[in-house]
C-alpha positions as CSV (number, residue, x, y, z in Angstrom):
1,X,-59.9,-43.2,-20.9
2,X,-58.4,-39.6,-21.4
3,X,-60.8,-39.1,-24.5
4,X,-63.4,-40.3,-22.5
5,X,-62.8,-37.7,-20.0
6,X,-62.5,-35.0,-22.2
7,X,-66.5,-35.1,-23.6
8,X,-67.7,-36.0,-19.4
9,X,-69.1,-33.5,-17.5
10,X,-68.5,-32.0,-14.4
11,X,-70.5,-34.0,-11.6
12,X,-70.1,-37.7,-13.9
13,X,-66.0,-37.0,-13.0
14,X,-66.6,-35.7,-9.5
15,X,-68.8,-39.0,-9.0
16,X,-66.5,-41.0,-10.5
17,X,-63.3,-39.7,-8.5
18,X,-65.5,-40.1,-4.8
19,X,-66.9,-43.8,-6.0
20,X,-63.5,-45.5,-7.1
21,X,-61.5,-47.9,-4.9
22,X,-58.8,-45.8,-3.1
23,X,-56.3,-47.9,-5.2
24,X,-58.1,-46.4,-8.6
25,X,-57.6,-42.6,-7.1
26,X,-54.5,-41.9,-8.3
27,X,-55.0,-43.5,-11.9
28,X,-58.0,-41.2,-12.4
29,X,-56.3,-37.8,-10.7
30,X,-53.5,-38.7,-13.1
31,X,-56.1,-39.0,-16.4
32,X,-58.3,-35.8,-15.0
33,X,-54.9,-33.7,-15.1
34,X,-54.0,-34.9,-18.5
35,X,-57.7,-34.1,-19.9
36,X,-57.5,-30.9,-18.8
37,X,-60.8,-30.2,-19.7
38,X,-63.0,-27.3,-17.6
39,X,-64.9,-30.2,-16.0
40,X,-62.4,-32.4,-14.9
41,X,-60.2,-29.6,-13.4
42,X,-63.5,-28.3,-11.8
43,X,-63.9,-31.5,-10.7
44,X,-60.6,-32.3,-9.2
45,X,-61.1,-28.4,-7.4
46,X,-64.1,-30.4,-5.3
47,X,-62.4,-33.4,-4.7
48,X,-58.8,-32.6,-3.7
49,X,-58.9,-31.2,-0.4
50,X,-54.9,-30.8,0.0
51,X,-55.3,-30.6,4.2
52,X,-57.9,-33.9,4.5
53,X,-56.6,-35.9,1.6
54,X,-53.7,-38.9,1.5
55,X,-50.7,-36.7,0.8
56,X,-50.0,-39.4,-1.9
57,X,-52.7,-38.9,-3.5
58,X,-52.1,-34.8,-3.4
59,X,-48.6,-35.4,-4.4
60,X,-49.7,-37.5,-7.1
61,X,-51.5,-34.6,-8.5
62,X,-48.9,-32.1,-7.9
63,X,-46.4,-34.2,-9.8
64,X,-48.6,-34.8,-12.7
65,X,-49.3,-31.2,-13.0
66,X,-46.0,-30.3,-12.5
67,X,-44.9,-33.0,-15.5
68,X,-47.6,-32.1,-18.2
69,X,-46.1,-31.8,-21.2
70,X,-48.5,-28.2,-22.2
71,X,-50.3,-27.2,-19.4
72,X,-53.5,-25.0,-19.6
73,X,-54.2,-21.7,-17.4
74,X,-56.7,-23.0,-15.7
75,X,-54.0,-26.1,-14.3
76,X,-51.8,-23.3,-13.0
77,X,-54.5,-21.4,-11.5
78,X,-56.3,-24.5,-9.8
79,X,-52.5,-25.4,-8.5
80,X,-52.5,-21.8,-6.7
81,X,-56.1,-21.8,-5.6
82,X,-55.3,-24.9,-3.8
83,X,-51.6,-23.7,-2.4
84,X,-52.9,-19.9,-1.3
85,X,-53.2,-19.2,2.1
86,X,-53.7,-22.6,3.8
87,X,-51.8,-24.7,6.8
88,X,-50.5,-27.3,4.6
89,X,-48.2,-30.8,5.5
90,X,-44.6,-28.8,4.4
91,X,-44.0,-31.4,1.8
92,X,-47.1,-30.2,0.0
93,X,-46.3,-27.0,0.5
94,X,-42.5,-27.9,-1.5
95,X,-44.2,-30.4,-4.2
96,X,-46.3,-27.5,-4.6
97,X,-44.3,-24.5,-4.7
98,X,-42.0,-26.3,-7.2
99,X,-44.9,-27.5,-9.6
100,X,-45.7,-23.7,-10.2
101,X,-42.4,-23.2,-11.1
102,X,-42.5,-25.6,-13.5
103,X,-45.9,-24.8,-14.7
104,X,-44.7,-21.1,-15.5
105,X,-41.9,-22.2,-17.2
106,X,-44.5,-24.3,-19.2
107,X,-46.8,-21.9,-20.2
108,X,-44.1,-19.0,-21.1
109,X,-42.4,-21.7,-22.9
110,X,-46.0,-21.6,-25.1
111,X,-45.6,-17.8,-25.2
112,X,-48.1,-16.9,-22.6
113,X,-46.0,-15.2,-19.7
114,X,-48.6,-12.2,-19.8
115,X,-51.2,-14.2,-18.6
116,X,-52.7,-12.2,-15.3
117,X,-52.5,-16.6,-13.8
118,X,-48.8,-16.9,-14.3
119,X,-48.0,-13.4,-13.4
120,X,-49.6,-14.4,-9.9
121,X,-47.6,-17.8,-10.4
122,X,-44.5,-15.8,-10.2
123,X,-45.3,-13.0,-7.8
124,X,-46.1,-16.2,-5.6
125,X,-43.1,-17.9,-5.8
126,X,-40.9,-14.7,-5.1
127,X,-42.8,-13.1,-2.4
128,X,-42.3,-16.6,-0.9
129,X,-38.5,-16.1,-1.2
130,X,-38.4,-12.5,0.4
131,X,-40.1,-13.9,3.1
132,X,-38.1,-16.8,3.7
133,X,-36.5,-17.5,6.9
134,X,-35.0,-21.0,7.0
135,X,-32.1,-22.3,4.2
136,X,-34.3,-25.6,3.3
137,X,-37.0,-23.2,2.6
138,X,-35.3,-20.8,0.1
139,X,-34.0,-23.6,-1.9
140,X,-36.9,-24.8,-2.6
141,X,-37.5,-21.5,-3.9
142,X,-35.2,-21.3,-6.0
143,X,-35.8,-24.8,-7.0
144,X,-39.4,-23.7,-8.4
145,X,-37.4,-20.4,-10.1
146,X,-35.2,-22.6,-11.9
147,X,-38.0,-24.4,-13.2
148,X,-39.6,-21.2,-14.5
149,X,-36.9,-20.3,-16.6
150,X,-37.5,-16.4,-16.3
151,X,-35.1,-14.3,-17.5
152,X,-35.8,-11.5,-15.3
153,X,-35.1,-13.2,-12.3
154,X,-31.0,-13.8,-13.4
155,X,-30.6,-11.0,-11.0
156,X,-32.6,-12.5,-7.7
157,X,-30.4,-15.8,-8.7
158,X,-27.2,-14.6,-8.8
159,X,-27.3,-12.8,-5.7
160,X,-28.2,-16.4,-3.9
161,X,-25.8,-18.0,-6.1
162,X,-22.6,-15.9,-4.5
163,X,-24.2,-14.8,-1.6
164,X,-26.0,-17.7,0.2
165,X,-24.8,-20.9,2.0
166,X,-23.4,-23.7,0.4
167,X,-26.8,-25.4,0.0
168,X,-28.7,-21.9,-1.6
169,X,-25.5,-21.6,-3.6
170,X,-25.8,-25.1,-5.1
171,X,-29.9,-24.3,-6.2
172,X,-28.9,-20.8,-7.2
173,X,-25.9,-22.0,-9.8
174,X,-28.2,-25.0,-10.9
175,X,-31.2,-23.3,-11.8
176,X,-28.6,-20.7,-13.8
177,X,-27.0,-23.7,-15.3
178,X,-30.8,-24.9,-16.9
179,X,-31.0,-20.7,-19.0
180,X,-30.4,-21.4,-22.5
181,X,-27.3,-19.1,-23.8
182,X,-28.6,-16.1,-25.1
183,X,-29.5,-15.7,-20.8
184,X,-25.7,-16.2,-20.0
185,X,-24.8,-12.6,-19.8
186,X,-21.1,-10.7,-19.5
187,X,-22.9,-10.3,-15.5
188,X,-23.4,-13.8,-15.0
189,X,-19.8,-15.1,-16.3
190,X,-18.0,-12.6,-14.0
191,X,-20.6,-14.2,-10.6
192,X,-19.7,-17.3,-12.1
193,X,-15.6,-16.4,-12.1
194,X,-16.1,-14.8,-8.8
195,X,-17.7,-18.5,-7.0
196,X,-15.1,-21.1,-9.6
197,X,-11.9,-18.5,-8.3
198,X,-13.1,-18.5,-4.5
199,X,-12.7,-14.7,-4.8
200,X,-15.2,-13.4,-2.1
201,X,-15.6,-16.7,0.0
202,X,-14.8,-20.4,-0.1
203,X,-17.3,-22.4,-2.3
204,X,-18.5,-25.9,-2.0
205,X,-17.1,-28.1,-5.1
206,X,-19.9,-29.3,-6.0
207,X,-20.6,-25.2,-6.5
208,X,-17.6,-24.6,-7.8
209,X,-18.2,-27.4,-10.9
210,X,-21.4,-25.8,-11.8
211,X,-19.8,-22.2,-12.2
212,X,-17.5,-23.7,-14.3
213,X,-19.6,-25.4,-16.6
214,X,-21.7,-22.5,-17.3
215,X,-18.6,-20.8,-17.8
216,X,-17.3,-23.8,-20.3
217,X,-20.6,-24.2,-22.0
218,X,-21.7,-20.6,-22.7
219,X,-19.2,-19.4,-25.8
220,X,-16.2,-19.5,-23.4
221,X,-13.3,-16.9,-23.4
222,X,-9.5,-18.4,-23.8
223,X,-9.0,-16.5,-21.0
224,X,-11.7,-18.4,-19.3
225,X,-10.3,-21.9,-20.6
226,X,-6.8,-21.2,-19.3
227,X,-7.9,-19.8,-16.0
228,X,-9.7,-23.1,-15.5
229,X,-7.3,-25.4,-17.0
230,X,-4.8,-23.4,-14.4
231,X,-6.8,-23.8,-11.7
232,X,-7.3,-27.7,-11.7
233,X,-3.3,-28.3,-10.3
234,X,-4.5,-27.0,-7.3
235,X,-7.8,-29.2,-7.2
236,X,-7.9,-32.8,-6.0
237,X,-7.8,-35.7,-8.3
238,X,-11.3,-35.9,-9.5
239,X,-12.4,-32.5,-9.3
240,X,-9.4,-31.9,-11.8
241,X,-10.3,-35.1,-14.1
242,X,-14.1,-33.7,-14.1
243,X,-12.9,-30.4,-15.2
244,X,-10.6,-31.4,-17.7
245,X,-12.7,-33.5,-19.4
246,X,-15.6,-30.6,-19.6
247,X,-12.8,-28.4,-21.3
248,X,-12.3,-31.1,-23.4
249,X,-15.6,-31.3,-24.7
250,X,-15.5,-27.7,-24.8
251,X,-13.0,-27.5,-27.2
């Protein structure tokens, strides 16, 4: 059906997404997103209407975009078209926010990060987080920054990692954890020591865990080891287990 797609034109995929039986929709967004052909993404620009249409049917693009394996420039770019500058239902707004992240990731991954489409992908997604007022909203954020994978924006994390409240610490220190190690700088390790030792502030566990595991899995210092290893008799039963088990495998 994809290859199909691919060779159809425009108006023959716009007629075919506005004919089919609401219970076909989603099947043929779905195929239209994986063609990723001009016409079909022209097409689905028409069709998808993200403030009129079922927001399952918007969702279901959003995820399939946000889940292609090597997404094209003109994907990310209808993703943003549709996100920029309208009232949307706030769980298209998130689905949304977090598919560009993971579409920038995506198309850096395939060595296109200068591409004037992702640089507005990115300028998107942290103009959105100086602006953000409410917690739930900065995660998500953060969320769509992990999924971009930039190394530039270490900095922006780490400051939500040990600054923010428990739940914009937990996004910050996951989307750290997802930077491959060459990203896991002498600057990250000591935010990282700082959140794991409670230095500044008391940390959620669940925050604490993921400090330690970047710590444990990024060419850890015996120092780092022992520190850790020392700090698990003052930690309940399974935090310890958890943590001992990670040095384990560490080692």
């Amino acid at each position: 059906f994809i290859q199909m797609l691919r060779s159809a034109k425009k108006r023959d995929v716009l007629q075919l997404l506005r004919r089919a039986p609401k219970e076909m929709r989603p099947f043929l967004v779905e195929a239209a997103v994986a063609t990723q052909s001009v016409a079909s993404l022209a097409a689905l620009s028409d069709f998808l209407d993200f403030s009129k249409e079922p927001k399952a049917l918007v969702e279901k693009f959003l995820y399939t975009a946000a889940f292609s394996p090597r997404p094209s420039r003109e994907l990310l770019h209808l993703v943003l078209d549709k996100l920029d500058g309208k009232q949307l239902a706030p769980e298209t707004w998130e689905t949304g926010i977090v598919a560009v992240g993971s579409l920038v990731g995506k198309l850096c991954q395939q060595k296109l990060c200068g591409l004037q489409v992702v640089e507005r992908g990115v300028e998107t997604i942290l103009r959105g987080l100086r602006g953000a007022q409410e917690e739930p909203e900065v995660v998500i954020y953060l969320l769509a920054l992990g999924n971009a994978m930039l190394p530039e924006t270490i900095p922006t994390l780490l400051d939500h990692a040990e600054d923010g409240p428990t739940a914009v610490t937990a996004a910050a220190t996951s989307a750290l954890q997802r930077f491959p190690i060459p990203h896991i700088s002498s600057k990250v390790k000591q935010v990282m020591r700082r959140i794991f030792h409670q230095k500044r502030k008391s940390y959620d566990k669940t925050c604490r865990l993921a400090a330690a595991e970047i710590l444990l899995h990024n060419h850890p210092s015996p120092m780092d080891v022992i520190n850790i290893l020392l700090a698990t008799s003052e930690m309940e039963t399974e935090m310890a287990t958890f943590l001992l088990l990670k040095v384990q495998n560490s080692l």
